[in-house]
C-alpha positions in Angstrom: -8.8 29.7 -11.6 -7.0 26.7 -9.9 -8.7 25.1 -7.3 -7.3 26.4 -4.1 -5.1 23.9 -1.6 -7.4 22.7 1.4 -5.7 22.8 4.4 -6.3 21.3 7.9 -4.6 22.6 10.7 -4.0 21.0 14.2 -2.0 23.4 16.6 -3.7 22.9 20.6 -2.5 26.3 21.0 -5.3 28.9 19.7 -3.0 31.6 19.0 -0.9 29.7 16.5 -3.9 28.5 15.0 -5.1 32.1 14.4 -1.5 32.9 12.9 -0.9 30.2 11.0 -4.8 30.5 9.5 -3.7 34.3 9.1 -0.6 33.7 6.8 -2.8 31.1 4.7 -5.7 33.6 4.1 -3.9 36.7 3.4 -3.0 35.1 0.1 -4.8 33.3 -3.3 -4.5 29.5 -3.5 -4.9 28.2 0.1 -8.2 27.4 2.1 -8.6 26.2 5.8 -11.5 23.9 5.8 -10.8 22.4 9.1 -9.0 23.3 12.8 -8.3 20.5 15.4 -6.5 21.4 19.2 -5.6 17.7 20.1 -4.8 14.6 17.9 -7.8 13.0 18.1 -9.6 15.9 16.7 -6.7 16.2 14.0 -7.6 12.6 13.3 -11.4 13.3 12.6 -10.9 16.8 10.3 -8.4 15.1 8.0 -11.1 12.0 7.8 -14.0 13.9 7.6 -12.3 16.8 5.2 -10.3 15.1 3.2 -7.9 18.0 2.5 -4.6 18.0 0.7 -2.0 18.9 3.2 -2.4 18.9 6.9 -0.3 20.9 8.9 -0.1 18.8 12.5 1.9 19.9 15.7 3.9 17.7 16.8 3.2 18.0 20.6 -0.7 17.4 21.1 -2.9 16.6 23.7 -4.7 13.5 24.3 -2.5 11.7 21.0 0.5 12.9 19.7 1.1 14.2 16.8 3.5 10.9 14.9 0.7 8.8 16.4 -1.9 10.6 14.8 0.3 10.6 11.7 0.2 7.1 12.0 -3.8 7.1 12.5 -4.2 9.4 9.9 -1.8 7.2 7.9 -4.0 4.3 8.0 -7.4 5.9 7.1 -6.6 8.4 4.8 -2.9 8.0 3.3 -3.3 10.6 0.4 -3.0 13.2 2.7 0.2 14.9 3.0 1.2 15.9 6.4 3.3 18.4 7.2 4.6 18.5 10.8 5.0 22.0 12.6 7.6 22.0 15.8 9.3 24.4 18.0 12.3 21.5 18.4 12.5 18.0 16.5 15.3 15.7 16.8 17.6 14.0 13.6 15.9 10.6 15.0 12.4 12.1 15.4 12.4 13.5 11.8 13.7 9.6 10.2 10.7 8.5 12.6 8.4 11.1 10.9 9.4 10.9 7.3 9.6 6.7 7.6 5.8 7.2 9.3 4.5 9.1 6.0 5.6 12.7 6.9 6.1 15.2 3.8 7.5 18.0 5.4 8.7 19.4 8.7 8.2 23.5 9.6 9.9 24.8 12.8 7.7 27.2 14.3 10.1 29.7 14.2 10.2 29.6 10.8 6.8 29.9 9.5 6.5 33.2 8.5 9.4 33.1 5.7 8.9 28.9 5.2 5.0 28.3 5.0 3.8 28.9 1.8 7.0 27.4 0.5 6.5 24.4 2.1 3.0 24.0 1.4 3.1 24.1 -2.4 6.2 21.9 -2.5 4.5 19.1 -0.9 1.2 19.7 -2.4 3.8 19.6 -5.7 4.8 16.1 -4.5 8.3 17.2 -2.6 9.5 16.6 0.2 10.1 19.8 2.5 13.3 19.1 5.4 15.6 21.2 7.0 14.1 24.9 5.3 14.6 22.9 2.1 12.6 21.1 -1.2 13.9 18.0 -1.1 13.3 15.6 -4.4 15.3 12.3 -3.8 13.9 11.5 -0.2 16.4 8.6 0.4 19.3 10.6 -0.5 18.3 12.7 1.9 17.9 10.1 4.7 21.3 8.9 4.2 22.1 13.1 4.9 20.2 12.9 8.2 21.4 9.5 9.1 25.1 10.9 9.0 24.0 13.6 12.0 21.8 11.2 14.4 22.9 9.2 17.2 22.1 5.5 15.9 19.7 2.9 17.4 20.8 -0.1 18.5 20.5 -2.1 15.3 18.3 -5.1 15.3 18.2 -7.4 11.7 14.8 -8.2 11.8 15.4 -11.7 11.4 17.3 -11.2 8.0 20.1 -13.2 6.9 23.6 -11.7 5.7 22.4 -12.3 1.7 19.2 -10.9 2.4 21.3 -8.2 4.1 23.4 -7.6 1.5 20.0 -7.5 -0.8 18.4 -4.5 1.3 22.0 -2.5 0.4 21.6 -3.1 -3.1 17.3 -2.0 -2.6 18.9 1.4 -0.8 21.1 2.0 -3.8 18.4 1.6 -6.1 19.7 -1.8 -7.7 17.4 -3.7 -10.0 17.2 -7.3 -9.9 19.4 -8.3 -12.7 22.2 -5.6 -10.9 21.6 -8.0 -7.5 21.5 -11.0 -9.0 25.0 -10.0 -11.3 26.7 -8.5 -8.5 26.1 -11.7 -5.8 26.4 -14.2 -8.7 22.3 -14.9 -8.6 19.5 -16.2 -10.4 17.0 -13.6 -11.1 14.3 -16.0 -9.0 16.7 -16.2 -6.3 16.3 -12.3 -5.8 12.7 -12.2 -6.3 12.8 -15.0 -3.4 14.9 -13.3 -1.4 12.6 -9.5 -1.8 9.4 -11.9 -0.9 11.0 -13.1 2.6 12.7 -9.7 3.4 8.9 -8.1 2.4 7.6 -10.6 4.8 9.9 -10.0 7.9 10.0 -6.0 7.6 6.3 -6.5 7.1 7.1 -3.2 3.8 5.4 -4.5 0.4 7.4 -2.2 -2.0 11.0 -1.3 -3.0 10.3 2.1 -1.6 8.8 1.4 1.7 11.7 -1.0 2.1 14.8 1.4 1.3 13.2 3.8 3.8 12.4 0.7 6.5 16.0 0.1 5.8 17.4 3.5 6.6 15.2 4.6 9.1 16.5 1.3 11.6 19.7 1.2 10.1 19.8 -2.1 8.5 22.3 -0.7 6.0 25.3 2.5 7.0 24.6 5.7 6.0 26.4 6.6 2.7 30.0 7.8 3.7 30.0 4.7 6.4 30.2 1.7 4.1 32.8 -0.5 5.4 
């Protein structure tokens, strides 16, 4: 027998709580170790339970749900979280997913979505807009097309160092930098060290999503 998935689930409002525990009981493979009703609580199950997914409103008492997500984040970052709202904004989902999100659930849309969702980010998908998503970029650069942007700040970057975080985004390696912008190999790795530094990311990933997520490079489609 597989090891069931061990769920915590942080809703403040009771009644979801019991429906939401309801649709993961009825069936083999999920277990409910631990129930929170505000983010602070939600921090302290997922620490104290260590389980594989929690599920985490976003609207909670006394912390909010991203800055429990951030919390949570901190202190235990294998969890996956998956965030459960009646409404979520394009921007507040980028916020979410760049924060460590795995999946977003509207209310609404538990019944049919739930179990789905679950085992696709237990899997280790990504679960957005009723959706598995594999190339979590990619889709960024979808969700980037439909939000309103931010006004854009550079971080301190320069326009190479610009230019580099394009070529991070489109997955470029450093010889494809340093061919394209007539570069030493060193010169990259100099130039990823003091982007890393100012974005305050320490991987390719985290930066590509940094990058999108305050749009430091337009969304595919926007290129000038």
């Amino acid at each position: 027998m597989e090891q069931p998935i061990r769920i915590v689930l942080a809703d403040d409002h009771p009644v979801v709580r019991i429906g939401v525990r309801n649709m993961l009981t009825e069936r083999d493979g999920f277990e409910v170790v631990g129930e929170a009703d505000d983010g602070d609580e939600a921090i302290t199950q997922t620490l104290e339970q260590t389980p594989d997914i929690l599920l985490l409103d976003v609207q909670m008492p006394r912390l909010p749900g991203l800055e429990a997500m951030r919390a949570i984040m901190n202190g235990s970052p294998t969890v996956k979280i998956i965030l459960l709202t009646s409404t979520i904004t394009t921007q507040q989902i980028i916020e979410a997913l760049h924060i460590g999100a795995r999946g977003i659930v509207l209310k609404d849309a538990l019944a049919g979505a739930l179990h789905t969702a679950i085992r696709t980010v237990y899997a280790g998908d990504y679960w957005i807009g009723g959706k598995r998503v594999v190339n979590l970029v990619s889709a960024l650069h979808d969700l980037m097309r439909q939000a309103q942007p931010p006004q854009r700040k550079t971080y301190g970057l320069t326009p190479r160092e610009l230019d580099v975080v394009g070529c991070i985004v489109e997955g470029c390696s450093n010889r494809d930098i340093a061919k394209q912008f007539s570069l030493s190999e060193e010169t990259v790795k100099r130039h990823l060290s003091n982007i890393f530094d100012k974005t305050g990311v320490s991987t390719r990933l985290e930066l590509a999503l940094f990058a999108i997520a305050h749009q430091l490079v337009a969304p595919q489609g926007q290129q000038t």
